[in-house]
VODREN-632850 format. One line per field, with one value per residue (C-alpha): residue number from 1; residue in three letters; x, y, z. Coordinates in steps of 0.02 Angstrom, whole numbers. Layout:
<recs>
n = NUM | ... $
res = ALA | ... $
u = X | ... $
v = Y | ... $
w = Z | ... $
</recs>
This chain:
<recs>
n = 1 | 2 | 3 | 4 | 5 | 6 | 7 | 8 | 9 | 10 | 11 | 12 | 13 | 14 | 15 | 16 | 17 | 18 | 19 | 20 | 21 | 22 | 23 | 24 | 25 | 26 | 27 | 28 | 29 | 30 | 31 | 32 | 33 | 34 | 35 | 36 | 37 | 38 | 39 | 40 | 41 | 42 | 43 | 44 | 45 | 46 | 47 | 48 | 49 | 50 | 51 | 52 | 53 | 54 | 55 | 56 | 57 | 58 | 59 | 60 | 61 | 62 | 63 | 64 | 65 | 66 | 67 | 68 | 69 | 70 | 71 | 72 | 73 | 74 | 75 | 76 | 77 | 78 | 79 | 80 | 81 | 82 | 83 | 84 | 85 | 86 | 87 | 88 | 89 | 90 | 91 | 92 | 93 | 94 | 95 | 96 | 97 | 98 | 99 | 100 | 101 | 102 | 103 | 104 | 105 | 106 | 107 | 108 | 109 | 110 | 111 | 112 | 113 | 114 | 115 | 116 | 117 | 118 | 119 | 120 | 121 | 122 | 123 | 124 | 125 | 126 | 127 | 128 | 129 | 130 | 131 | 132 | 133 | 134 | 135 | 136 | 137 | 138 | 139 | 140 | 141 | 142 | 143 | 144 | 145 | 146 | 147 | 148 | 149 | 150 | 151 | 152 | 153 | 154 | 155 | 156 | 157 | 158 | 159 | 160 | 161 | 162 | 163 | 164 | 165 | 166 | 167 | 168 | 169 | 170 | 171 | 172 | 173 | 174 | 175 | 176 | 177 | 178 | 179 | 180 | 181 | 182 | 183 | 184 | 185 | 186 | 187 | 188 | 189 | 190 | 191 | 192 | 193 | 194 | 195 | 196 | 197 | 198 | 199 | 200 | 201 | 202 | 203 | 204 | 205 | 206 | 207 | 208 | 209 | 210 | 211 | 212 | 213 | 214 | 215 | 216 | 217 | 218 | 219 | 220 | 221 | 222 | 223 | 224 | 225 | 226 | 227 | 228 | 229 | 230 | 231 | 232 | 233 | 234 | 235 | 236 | 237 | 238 | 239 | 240 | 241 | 242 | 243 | 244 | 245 | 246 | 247 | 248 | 249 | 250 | 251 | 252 | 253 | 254 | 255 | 256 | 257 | 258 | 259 | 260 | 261 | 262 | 263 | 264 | 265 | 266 | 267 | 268 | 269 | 270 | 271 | 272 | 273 | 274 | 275 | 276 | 277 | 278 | 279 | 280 | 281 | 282 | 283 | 284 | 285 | 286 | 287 | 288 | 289 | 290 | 291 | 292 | 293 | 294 | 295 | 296 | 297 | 298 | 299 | 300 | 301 | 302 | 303 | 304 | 305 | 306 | 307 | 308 | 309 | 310 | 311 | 312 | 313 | 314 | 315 | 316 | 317 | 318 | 319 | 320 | 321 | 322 | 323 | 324 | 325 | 326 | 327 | 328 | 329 | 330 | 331 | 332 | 333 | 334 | 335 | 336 | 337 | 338 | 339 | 340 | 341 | 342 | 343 | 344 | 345 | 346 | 347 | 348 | 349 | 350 | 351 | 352 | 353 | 354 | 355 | 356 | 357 | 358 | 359 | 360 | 361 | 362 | 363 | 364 | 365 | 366 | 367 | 368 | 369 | 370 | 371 | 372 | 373 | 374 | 375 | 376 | 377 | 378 | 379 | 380 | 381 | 382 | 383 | 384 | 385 | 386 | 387 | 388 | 389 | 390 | 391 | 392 | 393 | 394 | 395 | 396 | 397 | 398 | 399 | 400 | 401 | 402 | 403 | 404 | 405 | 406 | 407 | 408 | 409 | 410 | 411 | 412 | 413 | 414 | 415 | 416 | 417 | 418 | 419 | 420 | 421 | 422 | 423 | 424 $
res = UNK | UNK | UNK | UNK | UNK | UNK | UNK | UNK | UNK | UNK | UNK | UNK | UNK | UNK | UNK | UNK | UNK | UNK | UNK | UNK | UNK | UNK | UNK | UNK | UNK | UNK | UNK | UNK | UNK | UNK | UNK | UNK | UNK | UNK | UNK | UNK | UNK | UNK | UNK | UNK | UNK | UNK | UNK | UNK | UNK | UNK | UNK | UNK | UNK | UNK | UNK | UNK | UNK | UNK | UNK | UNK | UNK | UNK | UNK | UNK | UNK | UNK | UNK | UNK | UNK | UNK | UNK | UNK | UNK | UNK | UNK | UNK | UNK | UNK | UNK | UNK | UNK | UNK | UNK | UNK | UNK | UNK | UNK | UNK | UNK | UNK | UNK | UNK | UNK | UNK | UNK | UNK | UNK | UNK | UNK | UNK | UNK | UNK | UNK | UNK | UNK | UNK | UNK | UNK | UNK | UNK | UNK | UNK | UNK | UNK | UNK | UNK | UNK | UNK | UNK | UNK | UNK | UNK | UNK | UNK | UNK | UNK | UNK | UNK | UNK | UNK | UNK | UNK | UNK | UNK | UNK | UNK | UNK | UNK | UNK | UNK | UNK | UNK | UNK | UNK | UNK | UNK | UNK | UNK | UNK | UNK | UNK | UNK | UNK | UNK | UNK | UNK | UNK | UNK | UNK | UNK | UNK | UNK | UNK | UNK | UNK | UNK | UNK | UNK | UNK | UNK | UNK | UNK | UNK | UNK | UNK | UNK | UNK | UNK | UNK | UNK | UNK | UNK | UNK | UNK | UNK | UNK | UNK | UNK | UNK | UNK | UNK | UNK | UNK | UNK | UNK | UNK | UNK | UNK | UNK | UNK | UNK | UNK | UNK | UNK | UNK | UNK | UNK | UNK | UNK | UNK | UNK | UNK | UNK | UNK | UNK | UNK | UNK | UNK | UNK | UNK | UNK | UNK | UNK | UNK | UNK | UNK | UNK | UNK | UNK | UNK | UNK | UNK | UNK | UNK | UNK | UNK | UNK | UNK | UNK | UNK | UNK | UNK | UNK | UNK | UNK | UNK | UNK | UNK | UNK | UNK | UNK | UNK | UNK | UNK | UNK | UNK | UNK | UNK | UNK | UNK | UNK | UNK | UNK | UNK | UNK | UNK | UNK | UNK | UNK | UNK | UNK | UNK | UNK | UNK | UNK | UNK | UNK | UNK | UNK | UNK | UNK | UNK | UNK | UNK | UNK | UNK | UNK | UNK | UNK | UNK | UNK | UNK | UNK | UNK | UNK | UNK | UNK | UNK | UNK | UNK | UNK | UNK | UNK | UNK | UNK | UNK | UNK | UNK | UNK | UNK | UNK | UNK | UNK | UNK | UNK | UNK | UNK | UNK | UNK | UNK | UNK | UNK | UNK | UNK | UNK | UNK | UNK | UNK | UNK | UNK | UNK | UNK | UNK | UNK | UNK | UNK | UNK | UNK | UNK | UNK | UNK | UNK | UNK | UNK | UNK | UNK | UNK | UNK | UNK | UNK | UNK | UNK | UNK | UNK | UNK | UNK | UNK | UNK | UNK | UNK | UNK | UNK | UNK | UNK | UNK | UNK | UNK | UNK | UNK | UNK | UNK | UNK | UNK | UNK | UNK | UNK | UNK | UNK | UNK | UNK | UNK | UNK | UNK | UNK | UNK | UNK | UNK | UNK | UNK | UNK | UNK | UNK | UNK | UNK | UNK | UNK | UNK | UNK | UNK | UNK | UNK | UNK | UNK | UNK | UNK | UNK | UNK | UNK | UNK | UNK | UNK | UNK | UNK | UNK | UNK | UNK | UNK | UNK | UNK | UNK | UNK | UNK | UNK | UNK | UNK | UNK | UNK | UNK $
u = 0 | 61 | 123 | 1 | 87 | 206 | 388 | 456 | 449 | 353 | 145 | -1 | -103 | -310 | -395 | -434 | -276 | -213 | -372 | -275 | -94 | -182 | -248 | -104 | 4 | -91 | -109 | 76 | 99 | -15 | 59 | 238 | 173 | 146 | 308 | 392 | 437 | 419 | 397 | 556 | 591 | 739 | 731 | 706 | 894 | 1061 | 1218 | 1292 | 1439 | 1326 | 1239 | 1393 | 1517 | 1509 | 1356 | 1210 | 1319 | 1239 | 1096 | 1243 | 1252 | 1051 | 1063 | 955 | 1095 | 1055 | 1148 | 1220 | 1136 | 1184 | 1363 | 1411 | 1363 | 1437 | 1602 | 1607 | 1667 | 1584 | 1701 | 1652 | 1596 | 1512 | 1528 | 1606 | 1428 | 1310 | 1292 | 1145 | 1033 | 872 | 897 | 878 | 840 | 791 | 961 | 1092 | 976 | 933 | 1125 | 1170 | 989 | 1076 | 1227 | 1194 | 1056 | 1111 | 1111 | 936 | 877 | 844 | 945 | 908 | 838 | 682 | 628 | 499 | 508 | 397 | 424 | 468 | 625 | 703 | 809 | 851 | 838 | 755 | 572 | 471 | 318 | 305 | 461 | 452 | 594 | 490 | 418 | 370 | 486 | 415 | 587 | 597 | 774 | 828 | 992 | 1111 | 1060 | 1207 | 1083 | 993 | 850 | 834 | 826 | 669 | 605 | 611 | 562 | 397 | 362 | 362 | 274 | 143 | 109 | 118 | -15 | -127 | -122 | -217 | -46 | 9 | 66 | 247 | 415 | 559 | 738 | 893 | 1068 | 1229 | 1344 | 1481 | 1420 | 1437 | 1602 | 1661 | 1601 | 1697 | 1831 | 1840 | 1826 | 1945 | 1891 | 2005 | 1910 | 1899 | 1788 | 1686 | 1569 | 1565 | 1522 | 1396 | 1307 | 1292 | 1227 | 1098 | 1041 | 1000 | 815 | 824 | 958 | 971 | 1127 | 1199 | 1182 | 1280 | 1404 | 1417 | 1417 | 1542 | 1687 | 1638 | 1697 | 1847 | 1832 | 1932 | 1856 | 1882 | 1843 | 1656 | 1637 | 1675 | 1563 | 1421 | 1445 | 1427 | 1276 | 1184 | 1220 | 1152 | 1013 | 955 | 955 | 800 | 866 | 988 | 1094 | 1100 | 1153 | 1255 | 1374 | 1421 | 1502 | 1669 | 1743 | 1838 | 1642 | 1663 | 1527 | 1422 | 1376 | 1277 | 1222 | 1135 | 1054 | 991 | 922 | 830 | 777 | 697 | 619 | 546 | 477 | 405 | 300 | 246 | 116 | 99 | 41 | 198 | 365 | 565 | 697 | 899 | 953 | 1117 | 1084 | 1022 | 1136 | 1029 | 1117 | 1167 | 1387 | 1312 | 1266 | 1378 | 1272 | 1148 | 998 | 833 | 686 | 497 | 442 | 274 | 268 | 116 | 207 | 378 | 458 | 501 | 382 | 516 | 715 | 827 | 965 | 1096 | 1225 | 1340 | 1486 | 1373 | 1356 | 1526 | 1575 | 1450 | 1517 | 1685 | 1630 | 1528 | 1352 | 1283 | 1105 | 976 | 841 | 701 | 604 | 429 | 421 | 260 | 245 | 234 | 116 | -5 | 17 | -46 | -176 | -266 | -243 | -323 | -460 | -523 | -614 | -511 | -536 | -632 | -712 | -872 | -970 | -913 | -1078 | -1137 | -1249 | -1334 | -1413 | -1513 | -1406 | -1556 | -1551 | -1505 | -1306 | -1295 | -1446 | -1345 | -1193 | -1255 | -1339 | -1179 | -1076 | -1259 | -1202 | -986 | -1034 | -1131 | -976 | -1006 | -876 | -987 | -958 | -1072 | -1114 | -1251 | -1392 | -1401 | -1534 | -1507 | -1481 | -1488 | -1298 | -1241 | -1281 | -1175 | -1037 | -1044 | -1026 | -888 | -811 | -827 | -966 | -1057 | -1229 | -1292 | -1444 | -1540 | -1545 | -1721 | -1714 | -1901 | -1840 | -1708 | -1605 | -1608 | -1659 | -1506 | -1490 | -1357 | -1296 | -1284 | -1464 | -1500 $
v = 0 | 186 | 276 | 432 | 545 | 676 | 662 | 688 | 877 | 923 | 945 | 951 | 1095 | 1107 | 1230 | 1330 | 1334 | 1380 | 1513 | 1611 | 1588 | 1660 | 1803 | 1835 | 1849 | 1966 | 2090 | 2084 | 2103 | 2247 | 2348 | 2294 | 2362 | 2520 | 2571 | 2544 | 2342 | 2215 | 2037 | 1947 | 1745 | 1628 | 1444 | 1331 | 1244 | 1323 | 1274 | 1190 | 1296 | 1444 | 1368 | 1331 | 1472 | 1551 | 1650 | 1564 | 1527 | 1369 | 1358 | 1297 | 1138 | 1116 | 1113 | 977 | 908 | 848 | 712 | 728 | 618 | 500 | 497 | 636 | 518 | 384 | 455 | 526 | 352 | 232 | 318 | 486 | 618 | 791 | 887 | 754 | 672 | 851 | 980 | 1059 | 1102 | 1154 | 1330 | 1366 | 1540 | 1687 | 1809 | 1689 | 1688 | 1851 | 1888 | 1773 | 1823 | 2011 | 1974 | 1886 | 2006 | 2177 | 2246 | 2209 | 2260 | 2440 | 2534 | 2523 | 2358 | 2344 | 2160 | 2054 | 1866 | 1743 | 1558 | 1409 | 1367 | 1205 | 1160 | 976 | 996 | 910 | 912 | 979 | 1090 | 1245 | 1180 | 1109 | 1046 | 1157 | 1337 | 1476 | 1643 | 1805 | 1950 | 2120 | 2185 | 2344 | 2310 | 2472 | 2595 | 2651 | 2756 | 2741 | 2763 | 2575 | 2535 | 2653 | 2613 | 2422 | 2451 | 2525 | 2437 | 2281 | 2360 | 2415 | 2258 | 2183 | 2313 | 2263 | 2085 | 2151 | 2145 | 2298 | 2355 | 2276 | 2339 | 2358 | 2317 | 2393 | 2363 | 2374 | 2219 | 2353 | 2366 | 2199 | 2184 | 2325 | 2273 | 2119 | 2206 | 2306 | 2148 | 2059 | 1940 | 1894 | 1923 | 1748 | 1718 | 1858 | 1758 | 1610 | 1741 | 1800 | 1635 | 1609 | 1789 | 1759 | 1612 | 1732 | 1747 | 1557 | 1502 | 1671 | 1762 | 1615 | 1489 | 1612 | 1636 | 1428 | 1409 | 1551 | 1491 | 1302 | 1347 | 1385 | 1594 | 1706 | 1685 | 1857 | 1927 | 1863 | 1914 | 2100 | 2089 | 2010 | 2160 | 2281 | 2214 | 2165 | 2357 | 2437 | 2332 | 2417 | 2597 | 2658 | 2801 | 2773 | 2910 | 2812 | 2655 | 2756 | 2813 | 2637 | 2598 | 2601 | 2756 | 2686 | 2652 | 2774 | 2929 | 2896 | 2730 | 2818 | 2932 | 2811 | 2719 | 2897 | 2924 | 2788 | 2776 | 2941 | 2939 | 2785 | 2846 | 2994 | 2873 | 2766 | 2879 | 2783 | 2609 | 2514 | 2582 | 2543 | 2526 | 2524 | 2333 | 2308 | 2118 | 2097 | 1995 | 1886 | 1719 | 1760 | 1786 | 1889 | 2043 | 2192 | 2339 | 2364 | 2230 | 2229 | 2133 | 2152 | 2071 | 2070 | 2046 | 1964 | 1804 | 1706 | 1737 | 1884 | 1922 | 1988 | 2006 | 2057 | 2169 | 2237 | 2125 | 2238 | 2110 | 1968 | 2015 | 2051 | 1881 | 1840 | 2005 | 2063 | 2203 | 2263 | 2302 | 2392 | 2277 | 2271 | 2148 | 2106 | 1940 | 1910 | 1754 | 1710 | 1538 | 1617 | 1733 | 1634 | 1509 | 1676 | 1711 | 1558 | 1566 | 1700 | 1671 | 1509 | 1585 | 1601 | 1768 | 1733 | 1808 | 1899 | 1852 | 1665 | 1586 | 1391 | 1366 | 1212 | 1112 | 937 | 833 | 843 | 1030 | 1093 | 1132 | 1272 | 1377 | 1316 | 1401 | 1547 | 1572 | 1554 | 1676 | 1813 | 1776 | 1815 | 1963 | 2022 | 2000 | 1843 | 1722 | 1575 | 1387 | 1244 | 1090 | 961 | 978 | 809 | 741 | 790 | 1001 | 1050 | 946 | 1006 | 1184 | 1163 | 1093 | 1249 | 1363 | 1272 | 1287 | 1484 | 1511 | 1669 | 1634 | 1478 | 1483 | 1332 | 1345 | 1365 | 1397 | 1488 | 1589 | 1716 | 1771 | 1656 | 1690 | 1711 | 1675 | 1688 | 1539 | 1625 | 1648 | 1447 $
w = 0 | -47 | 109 | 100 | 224 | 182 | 195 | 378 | 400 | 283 | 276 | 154 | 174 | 151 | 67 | 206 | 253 | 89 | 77 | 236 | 140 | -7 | 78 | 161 | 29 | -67 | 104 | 100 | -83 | -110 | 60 | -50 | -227 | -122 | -87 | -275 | -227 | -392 | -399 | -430 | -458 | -415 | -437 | -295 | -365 | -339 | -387 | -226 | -195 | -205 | -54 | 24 | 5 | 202 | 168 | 266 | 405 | 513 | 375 | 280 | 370 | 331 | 138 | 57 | -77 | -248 | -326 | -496 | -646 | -766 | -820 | -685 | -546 | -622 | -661 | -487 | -423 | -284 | -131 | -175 | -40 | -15 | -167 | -277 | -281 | -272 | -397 | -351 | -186 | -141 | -75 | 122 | 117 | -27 | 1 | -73 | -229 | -261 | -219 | -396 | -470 | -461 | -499 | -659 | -721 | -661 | -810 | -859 | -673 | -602 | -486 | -364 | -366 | -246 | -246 | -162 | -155 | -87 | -106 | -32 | 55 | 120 | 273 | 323 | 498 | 664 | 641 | 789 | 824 | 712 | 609 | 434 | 317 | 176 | 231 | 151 | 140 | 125 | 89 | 28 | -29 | -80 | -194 | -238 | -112 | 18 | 124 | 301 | 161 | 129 | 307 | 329 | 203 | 216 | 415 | 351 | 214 | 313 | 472 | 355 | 290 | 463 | 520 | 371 | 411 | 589 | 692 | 827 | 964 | 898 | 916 | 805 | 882 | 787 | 797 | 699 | 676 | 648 | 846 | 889 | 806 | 896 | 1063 | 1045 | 986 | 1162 | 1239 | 1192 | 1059 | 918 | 758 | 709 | 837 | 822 | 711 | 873 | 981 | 893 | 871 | 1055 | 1062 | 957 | 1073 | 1209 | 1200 | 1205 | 1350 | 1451 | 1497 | 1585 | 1466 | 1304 | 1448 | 1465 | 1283 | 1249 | 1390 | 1319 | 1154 | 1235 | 1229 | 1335 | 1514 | 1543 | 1359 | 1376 | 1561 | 1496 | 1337 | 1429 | 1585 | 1463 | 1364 | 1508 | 1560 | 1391 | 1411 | 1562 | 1493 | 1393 | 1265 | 1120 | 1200 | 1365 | 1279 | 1159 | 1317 | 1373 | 1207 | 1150 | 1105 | 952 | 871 | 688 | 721 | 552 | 619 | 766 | 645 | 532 | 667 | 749 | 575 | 545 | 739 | 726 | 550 | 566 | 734 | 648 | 525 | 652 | 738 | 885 | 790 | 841 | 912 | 876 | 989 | 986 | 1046 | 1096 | 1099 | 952 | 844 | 693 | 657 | 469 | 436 | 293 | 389 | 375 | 450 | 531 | 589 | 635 | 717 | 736 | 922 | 1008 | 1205 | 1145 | 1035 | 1095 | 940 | 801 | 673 | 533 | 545 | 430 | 396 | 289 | 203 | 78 | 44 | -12 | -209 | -231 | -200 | -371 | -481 | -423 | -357 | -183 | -202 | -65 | 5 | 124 | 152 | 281 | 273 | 382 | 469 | 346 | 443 | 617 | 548 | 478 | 627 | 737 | 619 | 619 | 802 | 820 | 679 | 648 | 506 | 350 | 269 | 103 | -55 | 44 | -96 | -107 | -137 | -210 | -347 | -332 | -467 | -515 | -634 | -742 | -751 | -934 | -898 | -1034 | -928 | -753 | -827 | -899 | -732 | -653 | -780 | -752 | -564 | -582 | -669 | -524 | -409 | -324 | -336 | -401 | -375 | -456 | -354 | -367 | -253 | -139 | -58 | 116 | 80 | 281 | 287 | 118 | 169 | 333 | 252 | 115 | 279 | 343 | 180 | 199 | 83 | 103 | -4 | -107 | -242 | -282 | -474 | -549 | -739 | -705 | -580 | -686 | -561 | -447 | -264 | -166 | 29 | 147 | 244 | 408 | 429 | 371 $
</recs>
């Protein structure tokens, strides 16, 4: 017999399910469209050392390899390992994409480049609650822009969209890896374990300030590097204003790096009119190598984990052209989202006019459908189904199906009387 579950980690969805995905998407899209973004594509394949180059830093370790075919796989010998056997692999994020996707088109693209993807993604690792091997990406990038511009303007964009979707009362956490870097600097850290320390950093809202410290003397750190970084985060953490935080950093930090996060603190504050606030984190890190300014969040006290990140990451094309192109990107978690939307709406947002048309199989089908077509151009969105026997349970299933109205077809009766479900 046919095994007629899913792979391990990965799901079928209903249509009701997909109905909210739908609607979601579009929300987002349309808030996107708004602020100059256009739909871009990459394919789900990349070419394995894309995937595997130091840009997606423990994601890296997650890639879903593809073996070669035919005479590549055989020539590649019974012994062989790694990438001796893969070419290709299914891509665990949307950056490292668009990063080639630019690279090799950027002369056919605008600049700057403002992109929005949405697609699936895949990551080969433990499945558990709320985690799938396949999920659903949601990123806006701004690609050839050098300016705290980007960073407002991707903060909004995606707050907006966030706000449309019926989320508030959220917070936006900054920081600057250029921060971070120089923070470790101060404290002693050699720089090739910056990116270590970071990683355990980033674990923070997870394991607490005692378990990075475990992790970050059990990776054999300077004892007394990460008792000075963590006494000086923990006390940044307890001041409120930029400016307060601002004074317990190191001196060597370069003045236009305060600068641009003052800008885009304040302008973005000046947009949000009280719908949702940001905030300068010291301990925010994000777990991506690729990040080479600054970094930002979206958190609810009202949900465990963030609703967007991102950040920018300026080195990352140059390693596909030759040459640095300055980037910026912010992704919404689109599975925690919809995971808090159905949560907090059984009922999947629908068509308002979805309503069922329902005929006898001996009805004449060309009236049915011109009935249906009279109905469509009316504005409902029409389906056809064949009237049963027992209507009471054919009319509750319609509901739970989300349908609005449902006719019974009458070819006497031109149009057909039209009822809504909710007052069966």
């Amino acid at each position: 017999m046919s095994n007629l579950t899913p792979p391990r980690g990965m799901r079928d969805l209903l249509p009701r399910e997909v109905t909210l995905r739908d609607h979601a998407t579009s929300v987002i899209l349309e808030t996107y469209r708004k602020y100059g973004f256009v739909r871009v594509e990459t394919p789900a394949l990349e070419n394995i050392e894309n995937l595997t180059g130091g840009e997606g830093g423990e994601n890296e370790k997650l890639v879903f390899k593809v073996l070669k075919r035919g005479e590549k796989l055989l020539n590649s010998g019974t012994g062989a390992v790694g990438l001796d056997l893969a070419d290709l692999g299914l891509r665990f994020d949307l950056t490292v994409p668009l990063a080639r996707y630019y690279a090799g088109n950027f002369s056919a693209l605008p600049n700057p480049l403002k992109a929005v993807q949405i697609g699936p993604v895949w990551r080969a690792e433990r499945p558990q609650k709320g985690r799938y091997r396949q999920f659903t990406q949601c990123d806006i990038d701004i690609i050839g822009m050098d300016s705290p511009f980007a960073e407002v303007e991707l903060i909004l964009a995606t707050s907006d969209a966030l706000l449309a979707l019926g989320f508030s009362n959220f917070t936006v956490r900054i920081n600057d890896r250029r921060v971070l870097q120089s923070l470790a600097e101060y404290s002693g850290f050699q720089p090739e374990a910056f990116n270590r320390a970071f990683i355990a950093l980033d674990k923070i809202d997870k394991i607490g300030i005692e378990g990075v410290r475990n992790e970050l003397i059990g990776t054999e750190q300077n004892v007394e590097a990460v008792e000075k970084l963590l006494d000086v985060l923990t006390k940044m953490s307890t001041q409120q204003t930029f400016e307060q935080k601002k004074g317990l950093l190191p001196d060597q930090m370069d003045r236009p790096v305060y600068d641009a996060l003052q800008t885009v603190i304040d302008t973005v504050l000046a947009q949000a009119g009280g719908r949702f606030g940001i905030l300068f984190d010291p301990l925010l890190v994000r777990g991506m190598s690729y990040y080479t300014g600054q970094i930002f969040e979206i958190s609810s006290a009202e949900f465990p984990s963030s609703l967007a990140g991102g950040g920018r990451y300026d080195k990352m094309i140059g390693k596909f052209l030759g040459r640095d192109i300055p980037a910026c990107g912010f992704s919404i978690g689109f599975e925690r989202v919809i995971s808090i939307l159905e949560a907090k709406n059984p009922t999947s947002p629908v068509h308002s006019r979805k309503l069922a048309l329902l005929f006898e199989k001996t009805d004449p089908l060309a009236d049915v459908v011109a009935t249906a077509r009279k109905l469509r151009d009316e504005g409902y969105a029409v389906s056809l189904q064949v009237k049963r026997p027992k209507l009471r349970k054919q009319l509750d299933e319609l509901a739970l199906q989300d349908f609005s109205f449902f006719s019974v077809f009458d070819g006497r009766e031109q149009p057909p009387a039209i009822k809504t479900l909710a007052a069966i």
